[in-house]
Z-matrix of the N, CA and C atoms (Angstrom, degrees):
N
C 1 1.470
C 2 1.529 1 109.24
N 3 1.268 2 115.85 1 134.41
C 4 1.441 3 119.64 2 175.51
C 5 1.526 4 112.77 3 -82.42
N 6 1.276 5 128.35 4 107.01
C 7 1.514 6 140.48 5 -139.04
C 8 1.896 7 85.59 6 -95.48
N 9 1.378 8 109.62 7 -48.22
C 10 1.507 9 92.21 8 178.60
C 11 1.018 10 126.89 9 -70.51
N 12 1.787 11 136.27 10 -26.42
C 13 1.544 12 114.79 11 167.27
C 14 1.534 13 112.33 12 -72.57
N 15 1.022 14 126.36 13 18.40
C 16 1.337 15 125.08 14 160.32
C 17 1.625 16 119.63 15 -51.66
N 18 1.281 17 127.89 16 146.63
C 19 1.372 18 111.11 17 155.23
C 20 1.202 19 107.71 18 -169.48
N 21 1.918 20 99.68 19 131.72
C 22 1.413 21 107.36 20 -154.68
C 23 1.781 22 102.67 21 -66.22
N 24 1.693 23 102.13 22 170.37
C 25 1.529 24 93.08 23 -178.49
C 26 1.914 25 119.38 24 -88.07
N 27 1.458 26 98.30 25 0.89
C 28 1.389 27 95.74 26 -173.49
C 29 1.868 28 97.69 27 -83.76
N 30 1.286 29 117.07 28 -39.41
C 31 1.241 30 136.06 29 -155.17
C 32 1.655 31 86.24 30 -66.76
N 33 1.205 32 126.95 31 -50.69
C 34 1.701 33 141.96 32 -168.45
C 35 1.391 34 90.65 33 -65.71
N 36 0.953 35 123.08 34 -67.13
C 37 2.018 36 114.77 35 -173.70
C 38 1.243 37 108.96 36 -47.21
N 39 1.558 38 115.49 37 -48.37
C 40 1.499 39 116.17 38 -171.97
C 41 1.397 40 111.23 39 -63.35
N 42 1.458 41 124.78 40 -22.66
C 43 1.511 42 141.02 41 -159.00
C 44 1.986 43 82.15 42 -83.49
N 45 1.029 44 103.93 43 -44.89
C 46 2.029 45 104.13 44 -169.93
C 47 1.196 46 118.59 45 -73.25
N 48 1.776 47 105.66 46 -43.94
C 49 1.868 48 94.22 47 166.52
C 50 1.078 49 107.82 48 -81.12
N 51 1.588 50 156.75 49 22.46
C 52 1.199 51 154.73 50 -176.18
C 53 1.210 52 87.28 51 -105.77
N 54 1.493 53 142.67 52 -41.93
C 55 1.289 54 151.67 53 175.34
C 56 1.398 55 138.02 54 -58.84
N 57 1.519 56 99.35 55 -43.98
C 58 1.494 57 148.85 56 163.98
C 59 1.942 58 94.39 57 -51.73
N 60 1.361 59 104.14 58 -104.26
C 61 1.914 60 117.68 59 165.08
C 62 1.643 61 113.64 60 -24.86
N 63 1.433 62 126.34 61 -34.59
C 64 1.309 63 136.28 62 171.66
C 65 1.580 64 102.03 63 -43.34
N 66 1.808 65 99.65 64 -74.42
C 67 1.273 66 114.04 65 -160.59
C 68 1.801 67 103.66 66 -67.19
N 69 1.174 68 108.74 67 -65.83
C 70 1.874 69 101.23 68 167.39
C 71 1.268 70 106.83 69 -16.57
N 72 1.672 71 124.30 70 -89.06
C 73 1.255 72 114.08 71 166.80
C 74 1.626 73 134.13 72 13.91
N 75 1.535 74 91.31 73 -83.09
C 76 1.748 75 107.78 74 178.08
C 77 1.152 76 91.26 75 -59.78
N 78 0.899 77 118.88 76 -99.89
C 79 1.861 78 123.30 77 -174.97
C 80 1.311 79 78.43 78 -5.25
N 81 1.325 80 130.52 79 -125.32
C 82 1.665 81 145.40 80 -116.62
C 83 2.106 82 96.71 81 -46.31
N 84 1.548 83 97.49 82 -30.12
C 85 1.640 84 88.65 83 -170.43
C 86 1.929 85 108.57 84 -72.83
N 87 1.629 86 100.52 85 -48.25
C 88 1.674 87 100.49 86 162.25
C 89 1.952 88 132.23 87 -32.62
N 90 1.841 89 83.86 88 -37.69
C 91 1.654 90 88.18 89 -164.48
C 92 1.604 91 87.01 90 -85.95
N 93 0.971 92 148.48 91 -57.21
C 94 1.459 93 160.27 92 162.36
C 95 1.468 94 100.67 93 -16.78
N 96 1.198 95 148.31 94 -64.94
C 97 1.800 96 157.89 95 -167.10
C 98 1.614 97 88.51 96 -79.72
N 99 1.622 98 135.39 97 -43.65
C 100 1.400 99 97.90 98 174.39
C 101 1.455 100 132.30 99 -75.22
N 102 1.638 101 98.83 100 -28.14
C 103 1.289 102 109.70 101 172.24
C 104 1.663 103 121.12 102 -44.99
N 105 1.692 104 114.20 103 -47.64
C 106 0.959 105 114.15 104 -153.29
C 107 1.973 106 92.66 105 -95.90
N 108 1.393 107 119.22 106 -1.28
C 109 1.487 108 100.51 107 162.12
C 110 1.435 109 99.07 108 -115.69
N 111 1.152 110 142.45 109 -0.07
C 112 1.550 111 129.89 110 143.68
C 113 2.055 112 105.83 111 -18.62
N 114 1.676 113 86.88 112 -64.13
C 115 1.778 114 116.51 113 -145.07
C 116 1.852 115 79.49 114 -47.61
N 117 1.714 116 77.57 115 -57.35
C 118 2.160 117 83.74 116 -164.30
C 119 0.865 118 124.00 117 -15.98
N 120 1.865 119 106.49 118 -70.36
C 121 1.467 120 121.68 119 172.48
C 122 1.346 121 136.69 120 -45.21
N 123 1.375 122 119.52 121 -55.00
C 124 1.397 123 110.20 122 135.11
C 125 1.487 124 143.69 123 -15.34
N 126 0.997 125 101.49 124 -63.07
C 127 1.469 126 113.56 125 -165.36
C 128 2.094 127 110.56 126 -88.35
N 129 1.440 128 82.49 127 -10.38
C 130 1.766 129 81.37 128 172.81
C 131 1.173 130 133.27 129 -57.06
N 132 1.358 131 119.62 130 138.50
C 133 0.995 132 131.10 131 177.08
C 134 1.626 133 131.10 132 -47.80
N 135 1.403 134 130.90 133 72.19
C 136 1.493 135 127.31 134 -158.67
C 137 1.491 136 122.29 135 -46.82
N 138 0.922 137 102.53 136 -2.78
C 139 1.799 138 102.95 137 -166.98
C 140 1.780 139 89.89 138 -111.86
N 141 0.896 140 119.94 139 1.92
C 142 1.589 141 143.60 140 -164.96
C 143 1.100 142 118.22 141 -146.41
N 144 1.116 143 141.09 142 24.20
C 145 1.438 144 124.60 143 172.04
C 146 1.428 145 146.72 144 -41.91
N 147 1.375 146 137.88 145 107.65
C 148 1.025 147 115.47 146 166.33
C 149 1.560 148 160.16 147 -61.65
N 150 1.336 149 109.52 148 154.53
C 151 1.640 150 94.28 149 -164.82
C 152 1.704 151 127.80 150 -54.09
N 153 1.363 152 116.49 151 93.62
C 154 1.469 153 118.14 152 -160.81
C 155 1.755 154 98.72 153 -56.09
N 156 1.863 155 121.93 154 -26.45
C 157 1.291 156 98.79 155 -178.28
C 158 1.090 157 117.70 156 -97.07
N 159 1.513 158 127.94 157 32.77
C 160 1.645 159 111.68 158 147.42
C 161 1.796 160 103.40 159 -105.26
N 162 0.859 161 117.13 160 19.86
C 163 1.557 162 108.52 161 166.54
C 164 1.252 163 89.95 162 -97.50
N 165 1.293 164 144.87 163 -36.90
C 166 1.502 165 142.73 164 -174.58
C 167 1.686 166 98.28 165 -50.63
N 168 1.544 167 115.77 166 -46.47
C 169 1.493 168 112.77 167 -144.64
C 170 1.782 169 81.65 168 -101.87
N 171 1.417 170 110.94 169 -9.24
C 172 1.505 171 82.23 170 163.59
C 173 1.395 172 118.30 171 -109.31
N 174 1.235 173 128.56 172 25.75
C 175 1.456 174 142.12 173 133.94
C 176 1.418 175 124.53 174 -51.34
N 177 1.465 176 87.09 175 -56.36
C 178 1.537 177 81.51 176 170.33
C 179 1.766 178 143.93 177 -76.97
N 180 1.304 179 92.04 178 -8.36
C 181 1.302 180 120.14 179 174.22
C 182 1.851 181 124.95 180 -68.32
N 183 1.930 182 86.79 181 -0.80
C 184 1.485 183 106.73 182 -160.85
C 185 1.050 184 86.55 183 -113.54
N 186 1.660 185 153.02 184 -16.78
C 187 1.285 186 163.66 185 -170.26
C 188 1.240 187 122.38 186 -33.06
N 189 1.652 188 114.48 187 -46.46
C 190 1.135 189 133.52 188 168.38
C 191 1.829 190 115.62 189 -68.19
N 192 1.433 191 100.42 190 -51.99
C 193 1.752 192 109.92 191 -177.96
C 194 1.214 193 106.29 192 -45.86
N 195 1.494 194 116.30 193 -47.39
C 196 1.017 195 137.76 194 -166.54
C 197 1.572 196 114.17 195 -53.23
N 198 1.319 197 105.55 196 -50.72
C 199 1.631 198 116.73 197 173.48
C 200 1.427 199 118.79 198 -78.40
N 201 1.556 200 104.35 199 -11.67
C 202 1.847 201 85.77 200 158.24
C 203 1.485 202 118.96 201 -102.51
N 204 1.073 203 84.11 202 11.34
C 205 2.342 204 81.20 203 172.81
C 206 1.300 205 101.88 204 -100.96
N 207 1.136 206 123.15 205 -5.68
C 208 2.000 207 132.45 206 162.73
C 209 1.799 208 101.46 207 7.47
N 210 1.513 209 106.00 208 -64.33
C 211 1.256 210 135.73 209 -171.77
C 212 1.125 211 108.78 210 -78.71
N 213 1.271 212 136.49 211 -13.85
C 214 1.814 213 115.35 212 -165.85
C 215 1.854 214 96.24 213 -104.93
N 216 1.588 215 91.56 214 142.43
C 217 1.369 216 120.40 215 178.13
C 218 2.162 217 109.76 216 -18.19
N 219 1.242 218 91.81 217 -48.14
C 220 1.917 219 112.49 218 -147.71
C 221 1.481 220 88.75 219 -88.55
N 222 1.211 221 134.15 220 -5.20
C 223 1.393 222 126.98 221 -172.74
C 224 1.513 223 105.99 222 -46.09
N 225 1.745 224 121.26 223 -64.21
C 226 1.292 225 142.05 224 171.03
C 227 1.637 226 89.80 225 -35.13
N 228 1.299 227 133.57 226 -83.25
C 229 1.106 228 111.46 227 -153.97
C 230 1.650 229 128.91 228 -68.14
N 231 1.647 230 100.15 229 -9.90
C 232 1.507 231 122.05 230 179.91
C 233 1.741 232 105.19 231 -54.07
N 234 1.386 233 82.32 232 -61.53
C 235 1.991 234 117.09 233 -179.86
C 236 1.762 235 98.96 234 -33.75
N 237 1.419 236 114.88 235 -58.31
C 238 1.022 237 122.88 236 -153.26
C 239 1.680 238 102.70 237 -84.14
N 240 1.156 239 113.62 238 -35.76
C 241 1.924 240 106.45 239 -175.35
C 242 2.024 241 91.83 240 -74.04
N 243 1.237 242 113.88 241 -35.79
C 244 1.818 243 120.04 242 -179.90
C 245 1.660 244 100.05 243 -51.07
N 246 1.675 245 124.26 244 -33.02
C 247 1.549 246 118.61 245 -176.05
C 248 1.547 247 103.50 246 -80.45
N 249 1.294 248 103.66 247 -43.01
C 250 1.059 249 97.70 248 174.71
C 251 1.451 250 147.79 249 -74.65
N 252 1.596 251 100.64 250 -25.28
C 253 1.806 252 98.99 251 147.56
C 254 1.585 253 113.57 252 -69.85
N 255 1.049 254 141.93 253 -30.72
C 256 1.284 255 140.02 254 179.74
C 257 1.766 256 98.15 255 -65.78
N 258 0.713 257 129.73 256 -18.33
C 259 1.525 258 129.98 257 170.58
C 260 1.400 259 126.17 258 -71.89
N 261 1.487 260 94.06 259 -43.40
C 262 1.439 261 93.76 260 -171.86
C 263 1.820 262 91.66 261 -105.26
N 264 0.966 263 109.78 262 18.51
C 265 2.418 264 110.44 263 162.33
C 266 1.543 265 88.91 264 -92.72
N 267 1.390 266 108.21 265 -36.17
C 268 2.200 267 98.25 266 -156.67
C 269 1.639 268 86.29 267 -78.13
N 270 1.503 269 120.50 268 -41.00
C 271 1.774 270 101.28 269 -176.05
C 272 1.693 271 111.80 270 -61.40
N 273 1.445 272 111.09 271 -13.13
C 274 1.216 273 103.03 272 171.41
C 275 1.440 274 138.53 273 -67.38
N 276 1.306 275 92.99 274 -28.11
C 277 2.080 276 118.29 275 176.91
C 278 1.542 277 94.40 276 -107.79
N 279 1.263 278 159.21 277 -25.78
C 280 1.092 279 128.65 278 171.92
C 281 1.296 280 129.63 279 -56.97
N 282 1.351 281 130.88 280 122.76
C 283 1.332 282 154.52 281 -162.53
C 284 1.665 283 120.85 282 57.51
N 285 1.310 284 114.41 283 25.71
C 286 1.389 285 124.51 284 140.95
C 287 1.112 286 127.09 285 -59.38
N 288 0.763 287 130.29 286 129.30
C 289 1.700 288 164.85 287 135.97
C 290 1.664 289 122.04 288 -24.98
N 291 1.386 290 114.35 289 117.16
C 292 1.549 291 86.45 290 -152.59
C 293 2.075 292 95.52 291 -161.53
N 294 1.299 293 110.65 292 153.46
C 295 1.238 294 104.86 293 178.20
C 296 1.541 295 92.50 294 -142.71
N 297 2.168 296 98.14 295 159.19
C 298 0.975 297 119.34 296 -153.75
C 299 1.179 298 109.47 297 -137.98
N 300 1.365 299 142.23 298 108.28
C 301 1.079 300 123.30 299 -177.58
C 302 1.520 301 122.22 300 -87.49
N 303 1.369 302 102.83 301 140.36
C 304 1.741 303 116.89 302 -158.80
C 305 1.268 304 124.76 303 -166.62
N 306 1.441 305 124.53 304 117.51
C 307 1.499 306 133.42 305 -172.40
C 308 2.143 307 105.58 306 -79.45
N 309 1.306 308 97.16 307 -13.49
C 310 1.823 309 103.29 308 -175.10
C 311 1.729 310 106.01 309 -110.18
N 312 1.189 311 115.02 310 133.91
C 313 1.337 312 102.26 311 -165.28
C 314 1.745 313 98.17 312 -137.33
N 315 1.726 314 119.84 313 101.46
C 316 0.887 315 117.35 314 147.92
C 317 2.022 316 141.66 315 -0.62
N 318 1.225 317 130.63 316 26.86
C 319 1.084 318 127.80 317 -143.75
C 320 2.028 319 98.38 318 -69.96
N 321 1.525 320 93.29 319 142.11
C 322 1.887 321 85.17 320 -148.51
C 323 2.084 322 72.10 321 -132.07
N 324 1.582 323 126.39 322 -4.86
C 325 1.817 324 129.40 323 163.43
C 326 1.232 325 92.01 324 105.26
N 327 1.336 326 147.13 325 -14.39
C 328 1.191 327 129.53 326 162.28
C 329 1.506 328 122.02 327 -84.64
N 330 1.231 329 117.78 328 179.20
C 331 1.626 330 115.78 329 -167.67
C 332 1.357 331 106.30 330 -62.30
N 333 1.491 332 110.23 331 153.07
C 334 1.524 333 111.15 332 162.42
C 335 1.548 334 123.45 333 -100.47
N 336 1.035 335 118.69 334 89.19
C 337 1.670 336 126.41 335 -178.69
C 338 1.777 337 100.83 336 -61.00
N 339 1.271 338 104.01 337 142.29
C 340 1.202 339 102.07 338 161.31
C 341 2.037 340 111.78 339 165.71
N 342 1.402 341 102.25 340 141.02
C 343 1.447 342 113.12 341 -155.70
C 344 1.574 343 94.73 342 -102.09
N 345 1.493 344 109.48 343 172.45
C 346 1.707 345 119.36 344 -166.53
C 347 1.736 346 81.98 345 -157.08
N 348 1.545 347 100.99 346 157.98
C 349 1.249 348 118.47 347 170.81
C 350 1.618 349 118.92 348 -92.23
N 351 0.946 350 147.97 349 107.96
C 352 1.328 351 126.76 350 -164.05
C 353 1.227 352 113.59 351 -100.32
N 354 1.382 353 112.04 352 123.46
C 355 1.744 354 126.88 353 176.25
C 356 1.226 355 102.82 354 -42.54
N 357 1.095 356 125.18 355 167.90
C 358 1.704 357 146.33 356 -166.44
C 359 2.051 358 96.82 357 -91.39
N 360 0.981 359 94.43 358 -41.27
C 361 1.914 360 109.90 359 -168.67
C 362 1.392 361 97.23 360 -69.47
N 363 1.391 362 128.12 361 -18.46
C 364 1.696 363 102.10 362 -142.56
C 365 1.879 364 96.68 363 -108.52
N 366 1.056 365 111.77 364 156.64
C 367 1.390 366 126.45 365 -169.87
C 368 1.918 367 102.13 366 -136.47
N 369 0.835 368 123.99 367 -34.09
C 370 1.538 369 112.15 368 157.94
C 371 1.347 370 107.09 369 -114.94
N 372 1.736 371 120.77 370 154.14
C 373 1.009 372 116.32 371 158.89
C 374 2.346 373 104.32 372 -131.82
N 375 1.662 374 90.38 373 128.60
C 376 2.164 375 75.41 374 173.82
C 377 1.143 376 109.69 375 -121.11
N 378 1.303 377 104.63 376 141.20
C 379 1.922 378 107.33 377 178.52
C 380 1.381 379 92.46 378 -85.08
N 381 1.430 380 95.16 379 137.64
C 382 1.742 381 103.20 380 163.94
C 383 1.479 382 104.57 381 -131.73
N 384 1.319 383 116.57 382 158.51
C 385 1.421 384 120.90 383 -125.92
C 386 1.954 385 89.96 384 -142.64
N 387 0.943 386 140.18 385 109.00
C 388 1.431 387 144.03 386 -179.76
C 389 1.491 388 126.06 387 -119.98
N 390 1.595 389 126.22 388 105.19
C 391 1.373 390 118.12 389 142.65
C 392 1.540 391 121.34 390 3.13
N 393 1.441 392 128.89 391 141.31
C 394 1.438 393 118.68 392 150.62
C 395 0.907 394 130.94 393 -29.93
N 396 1.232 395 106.82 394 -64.45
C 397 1.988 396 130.26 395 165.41
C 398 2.029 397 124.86 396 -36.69
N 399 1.454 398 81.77 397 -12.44
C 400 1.802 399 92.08 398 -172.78
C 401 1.131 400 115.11 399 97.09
N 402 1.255 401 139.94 400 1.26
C 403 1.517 402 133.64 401 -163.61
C 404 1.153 403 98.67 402 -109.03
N 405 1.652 404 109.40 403 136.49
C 406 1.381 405 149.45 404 -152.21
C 407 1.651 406 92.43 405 -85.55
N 408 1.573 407 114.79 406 96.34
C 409 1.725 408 112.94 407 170.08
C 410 1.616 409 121.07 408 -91.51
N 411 1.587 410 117.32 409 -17.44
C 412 0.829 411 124.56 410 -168.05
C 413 1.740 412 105.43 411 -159.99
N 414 1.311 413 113.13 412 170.27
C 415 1.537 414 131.58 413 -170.93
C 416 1.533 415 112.65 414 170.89
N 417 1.769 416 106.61 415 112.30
C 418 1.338 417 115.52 416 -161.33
C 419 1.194 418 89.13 417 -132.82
N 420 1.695 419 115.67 418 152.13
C 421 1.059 420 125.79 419 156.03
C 422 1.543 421 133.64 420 -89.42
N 423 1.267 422 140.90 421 132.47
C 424 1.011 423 159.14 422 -89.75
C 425 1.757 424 108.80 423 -140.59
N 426 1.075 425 131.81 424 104.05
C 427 1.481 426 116.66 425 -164.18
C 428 1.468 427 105.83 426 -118.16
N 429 1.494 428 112.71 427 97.55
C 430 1.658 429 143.36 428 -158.57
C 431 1.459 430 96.93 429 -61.18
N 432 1.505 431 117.24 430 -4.90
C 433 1.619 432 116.18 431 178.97
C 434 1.394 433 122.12 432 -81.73
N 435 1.066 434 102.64 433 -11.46
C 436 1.771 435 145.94 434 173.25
C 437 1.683 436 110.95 435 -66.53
N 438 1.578 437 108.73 436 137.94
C 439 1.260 438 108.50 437 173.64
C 440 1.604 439 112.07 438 -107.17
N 441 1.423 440 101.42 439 -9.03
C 442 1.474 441 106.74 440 -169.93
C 443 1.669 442 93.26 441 -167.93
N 444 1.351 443 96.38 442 155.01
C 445 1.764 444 100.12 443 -175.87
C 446 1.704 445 107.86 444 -151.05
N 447 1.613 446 105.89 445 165.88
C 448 2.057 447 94.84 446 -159.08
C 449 1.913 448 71.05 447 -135.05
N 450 1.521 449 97.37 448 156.88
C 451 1.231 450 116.07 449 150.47
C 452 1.469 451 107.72 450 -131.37
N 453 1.534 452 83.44 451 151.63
C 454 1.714 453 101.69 452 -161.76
C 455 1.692 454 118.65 453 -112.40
N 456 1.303 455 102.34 454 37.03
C 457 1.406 456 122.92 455 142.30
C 458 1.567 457 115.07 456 67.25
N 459 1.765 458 97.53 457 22.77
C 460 1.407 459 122.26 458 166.60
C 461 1.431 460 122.64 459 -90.55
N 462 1.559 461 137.36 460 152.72
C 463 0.941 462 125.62 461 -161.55
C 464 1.310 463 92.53 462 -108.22
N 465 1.524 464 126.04 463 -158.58
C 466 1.839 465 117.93 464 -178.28
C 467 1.662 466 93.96 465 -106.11
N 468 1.216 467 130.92 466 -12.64
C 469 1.183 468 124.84 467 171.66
C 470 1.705 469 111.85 468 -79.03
N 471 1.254 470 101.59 469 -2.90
C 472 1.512 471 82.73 470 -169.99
C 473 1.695 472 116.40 471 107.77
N 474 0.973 473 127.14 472 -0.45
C 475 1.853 474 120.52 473 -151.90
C 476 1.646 475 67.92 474 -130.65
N 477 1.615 476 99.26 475 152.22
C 478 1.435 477 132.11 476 159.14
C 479 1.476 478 122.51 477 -58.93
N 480 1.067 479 145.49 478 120.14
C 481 1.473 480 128.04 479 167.37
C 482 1.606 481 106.48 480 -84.31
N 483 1.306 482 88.13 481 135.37
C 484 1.820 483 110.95 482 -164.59
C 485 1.679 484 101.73 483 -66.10
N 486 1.063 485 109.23 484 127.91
C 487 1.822 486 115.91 485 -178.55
C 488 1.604 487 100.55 486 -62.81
N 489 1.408 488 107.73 487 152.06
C 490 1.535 489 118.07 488 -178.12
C 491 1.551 490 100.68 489 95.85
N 492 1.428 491 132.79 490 -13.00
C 493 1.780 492 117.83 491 -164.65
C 494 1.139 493 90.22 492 -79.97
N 495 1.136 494 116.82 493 161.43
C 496 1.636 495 138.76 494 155.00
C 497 1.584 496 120.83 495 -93.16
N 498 1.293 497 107.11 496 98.01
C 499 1.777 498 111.92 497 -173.95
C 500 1.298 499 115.16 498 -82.21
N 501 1.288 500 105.74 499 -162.94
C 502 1.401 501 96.96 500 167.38
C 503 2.021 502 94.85 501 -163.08
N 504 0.986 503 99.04 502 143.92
C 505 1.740 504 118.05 503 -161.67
C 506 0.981 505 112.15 504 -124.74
N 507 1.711 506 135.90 505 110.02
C 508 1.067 507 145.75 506 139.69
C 509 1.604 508 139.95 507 -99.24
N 510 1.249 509 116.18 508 135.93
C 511 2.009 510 108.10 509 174.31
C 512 1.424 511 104.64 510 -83.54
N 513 1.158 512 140.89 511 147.93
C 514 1.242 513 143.81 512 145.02
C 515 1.566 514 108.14 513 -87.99
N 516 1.356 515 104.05 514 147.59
C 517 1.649 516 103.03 515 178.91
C 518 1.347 517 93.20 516 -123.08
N 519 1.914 518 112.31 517 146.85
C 520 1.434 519 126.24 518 171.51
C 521 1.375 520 105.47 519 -125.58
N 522 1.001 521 114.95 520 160.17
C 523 1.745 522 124.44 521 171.56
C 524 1.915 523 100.87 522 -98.10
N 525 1.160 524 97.80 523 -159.98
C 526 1.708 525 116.76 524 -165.07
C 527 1.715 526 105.70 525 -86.89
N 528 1.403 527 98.70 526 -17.94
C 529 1.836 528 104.22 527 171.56
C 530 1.456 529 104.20 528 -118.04
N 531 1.735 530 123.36 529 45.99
C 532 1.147 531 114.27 530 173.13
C 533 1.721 532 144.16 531 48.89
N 534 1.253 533 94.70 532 2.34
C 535 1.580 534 123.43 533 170.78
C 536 1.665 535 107.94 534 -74.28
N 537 1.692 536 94.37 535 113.37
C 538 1.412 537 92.35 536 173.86
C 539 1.570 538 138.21 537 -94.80
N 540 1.481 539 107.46 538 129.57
C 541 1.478 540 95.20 539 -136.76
C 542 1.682 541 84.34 540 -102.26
N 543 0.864 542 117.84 541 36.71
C 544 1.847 543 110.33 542 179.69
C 545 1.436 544 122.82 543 123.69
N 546 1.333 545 101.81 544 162.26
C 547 1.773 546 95.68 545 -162.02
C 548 1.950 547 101.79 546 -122.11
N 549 1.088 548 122.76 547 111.89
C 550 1.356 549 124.27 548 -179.30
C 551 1.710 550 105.64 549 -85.73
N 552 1.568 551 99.26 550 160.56
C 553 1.528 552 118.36 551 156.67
C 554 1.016 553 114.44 552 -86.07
N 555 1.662 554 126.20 553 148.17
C 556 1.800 555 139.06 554 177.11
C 557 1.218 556 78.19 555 -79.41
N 558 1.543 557 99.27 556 155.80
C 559 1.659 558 122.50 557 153.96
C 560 1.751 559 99.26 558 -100.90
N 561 1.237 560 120.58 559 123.95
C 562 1.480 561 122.82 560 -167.03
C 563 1.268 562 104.26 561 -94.40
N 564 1.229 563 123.05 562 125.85
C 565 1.654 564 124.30 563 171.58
C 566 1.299 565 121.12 564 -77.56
N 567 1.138 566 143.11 565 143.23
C 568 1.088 567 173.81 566 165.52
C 569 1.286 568 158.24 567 -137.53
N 570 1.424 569 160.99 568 162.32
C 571 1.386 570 157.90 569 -172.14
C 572 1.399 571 93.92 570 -121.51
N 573 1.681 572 99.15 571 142.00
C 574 1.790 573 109.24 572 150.55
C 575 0.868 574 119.13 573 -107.33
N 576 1.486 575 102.65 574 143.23
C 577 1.447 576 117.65 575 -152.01
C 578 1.987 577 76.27 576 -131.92
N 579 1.159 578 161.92 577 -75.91
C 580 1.244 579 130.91 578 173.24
C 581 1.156 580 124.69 579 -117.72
N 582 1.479 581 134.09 580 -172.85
C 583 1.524 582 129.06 581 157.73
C 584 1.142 583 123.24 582 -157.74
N 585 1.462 584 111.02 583 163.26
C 586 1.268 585 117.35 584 -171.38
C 587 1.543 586 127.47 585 -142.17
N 588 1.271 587 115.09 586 176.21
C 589 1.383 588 120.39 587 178.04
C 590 1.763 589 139.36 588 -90.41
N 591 1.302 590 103.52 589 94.02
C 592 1.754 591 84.82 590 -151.66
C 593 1.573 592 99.97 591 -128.67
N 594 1.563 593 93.10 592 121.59
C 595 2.004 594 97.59 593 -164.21
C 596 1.524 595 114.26 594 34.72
N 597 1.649 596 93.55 595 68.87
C 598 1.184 597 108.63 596 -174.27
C 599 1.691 598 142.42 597 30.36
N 600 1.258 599 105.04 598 14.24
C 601 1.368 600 110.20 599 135.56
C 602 1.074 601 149.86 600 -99.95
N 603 1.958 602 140.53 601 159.69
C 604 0.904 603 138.89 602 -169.91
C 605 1.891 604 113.35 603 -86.26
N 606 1.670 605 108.36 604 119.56
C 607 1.128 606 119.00 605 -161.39
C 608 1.522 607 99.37 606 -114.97
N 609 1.763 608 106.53 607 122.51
C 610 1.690 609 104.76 608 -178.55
C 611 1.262 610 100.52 609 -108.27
N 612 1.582 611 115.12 610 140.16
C 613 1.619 612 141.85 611 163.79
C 614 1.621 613 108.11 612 -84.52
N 615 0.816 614 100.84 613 102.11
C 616 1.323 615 111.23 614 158.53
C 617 1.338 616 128.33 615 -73.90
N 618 1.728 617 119.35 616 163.03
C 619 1.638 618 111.98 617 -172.20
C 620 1.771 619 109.90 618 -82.37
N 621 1.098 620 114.05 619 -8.44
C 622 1.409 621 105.86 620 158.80
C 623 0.974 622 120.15 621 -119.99
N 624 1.399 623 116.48 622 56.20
C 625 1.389 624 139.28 623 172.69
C 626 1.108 625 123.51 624 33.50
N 627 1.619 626 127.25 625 63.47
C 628 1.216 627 140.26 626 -172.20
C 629 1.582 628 101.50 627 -116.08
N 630 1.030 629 133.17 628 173.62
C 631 1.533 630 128.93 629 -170.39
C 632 1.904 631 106.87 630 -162.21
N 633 0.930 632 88.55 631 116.02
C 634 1.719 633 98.56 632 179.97
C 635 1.325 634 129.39 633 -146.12
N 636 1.323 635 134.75 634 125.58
C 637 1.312 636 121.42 635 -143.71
C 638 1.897 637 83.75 636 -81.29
N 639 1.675 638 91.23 637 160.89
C 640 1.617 639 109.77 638 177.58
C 641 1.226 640 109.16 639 -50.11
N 642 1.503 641 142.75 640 -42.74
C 643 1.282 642 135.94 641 -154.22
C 644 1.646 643 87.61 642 -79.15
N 645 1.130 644 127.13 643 -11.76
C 646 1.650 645 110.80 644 -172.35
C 647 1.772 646 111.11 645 -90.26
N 648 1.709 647 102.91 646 -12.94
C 649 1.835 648 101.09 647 175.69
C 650 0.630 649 139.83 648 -96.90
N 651 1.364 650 140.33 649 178.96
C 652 1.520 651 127.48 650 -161.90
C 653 2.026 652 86.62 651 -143.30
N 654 1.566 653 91.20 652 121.61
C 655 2.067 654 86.54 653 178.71
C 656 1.835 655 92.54 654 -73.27
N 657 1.293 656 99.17 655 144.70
C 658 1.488 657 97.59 656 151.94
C 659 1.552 658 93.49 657 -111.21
């Protein structure tokens, strides 16, 4: 007889409520960390707010805990205080104001707003304006007196670009002898209009339906 896969039956019960108290445990520490950034959020300071997306990334950081309380009773009610801080982070970004930086640009026929950082070197800057396909529809010049600038969804021939295309947007930068020293991405402006939760991060909808998780915006 193999004496070590043996195992007595008192030793085996004790092995299950040791298992049993384990998971409570987790559970009680999970329900405990939402409670106490529930309170946060709440209780923040409005003229001060805190950053709602690192409570996102420390949600997710619970991902794992999360999957061993699978089994405990309070999950349902865990679930439910977790919607409800996620409620009051999305009232936090709804109807903010916000830029994104991005070479692909949703074109939805209204203007495209959108700001660039400008290098210290550069003395021209041109948006050039591209089809999916790569083809050059447009090329404007750029007036650096500007804090932010819109294109208005004209092509250089003259014809409308049809709402729904997917463009693609670049600045070129020049110096004072017309030497081009590199080509940047717009940061595209926008409003959120909703958000969501996706592999535990916080994901903003924008009003022309662009989608980018929070760590990628910048509030203006």
């Amino acid at each position: 007889m193999d004496i070590s896969a043996t195992q007595h039956p008192q030793a085996n019960a004790q092995g299950q409520t040791g298992q049993s108290q384990n998971t409570q445990e987790i559970g009680q520490e999970f329900d405990n960390f939402i409670r106490l950034l529930t309170a946060q959020v709440r209780n923040q300071d409005p003229m001060a707010p805190m950053d709602s997306t690192q409570f996102v990334e420390q949600l997710a950081t619970f991902s794992n805990l999360e999957q061993q309380v699978q089994s405990n009773q309070s999950l349902t009610q865990i679930a439910s205080m977790m919607s409800d801080l996620f409620a009051i982070i999305a009232s936090d970004w709804i109807g903010e104001t916000i830029s994104v930086e991005s070479v692909y640009v949703p074109f939805d026929g209204n203007d495209v707003n959108f700001e660039f950082e400008i290098p210290d070197q550069a003395d021209r800057a041109v948006l050039q304006v591209y089809d999916n396909d790569g083809n050059l529809l447009d090329s404007d010049e750029l007036d650096l007196g500007q804090s932010s600038w819109n294109w208005n969804g004209i092509a250089a021939n003259g014809d409308a670009v049809a709402a729904g295309s997917l463009l693609q947007m670049r600045i070129e930068i020049y110096n004072a002898d017309n030497v081009l020293l590199g080509s940047l991405a717009p940061r595209l402006i926008s409003n959120v209009t909703d958000v969501a939760v996706e592999n535990g991060r916080l994901r903003l909808i924008t009003d022309d339906k662009f989608g980018v998780y929070a760590t990628q915006a910048k509030r203006l």
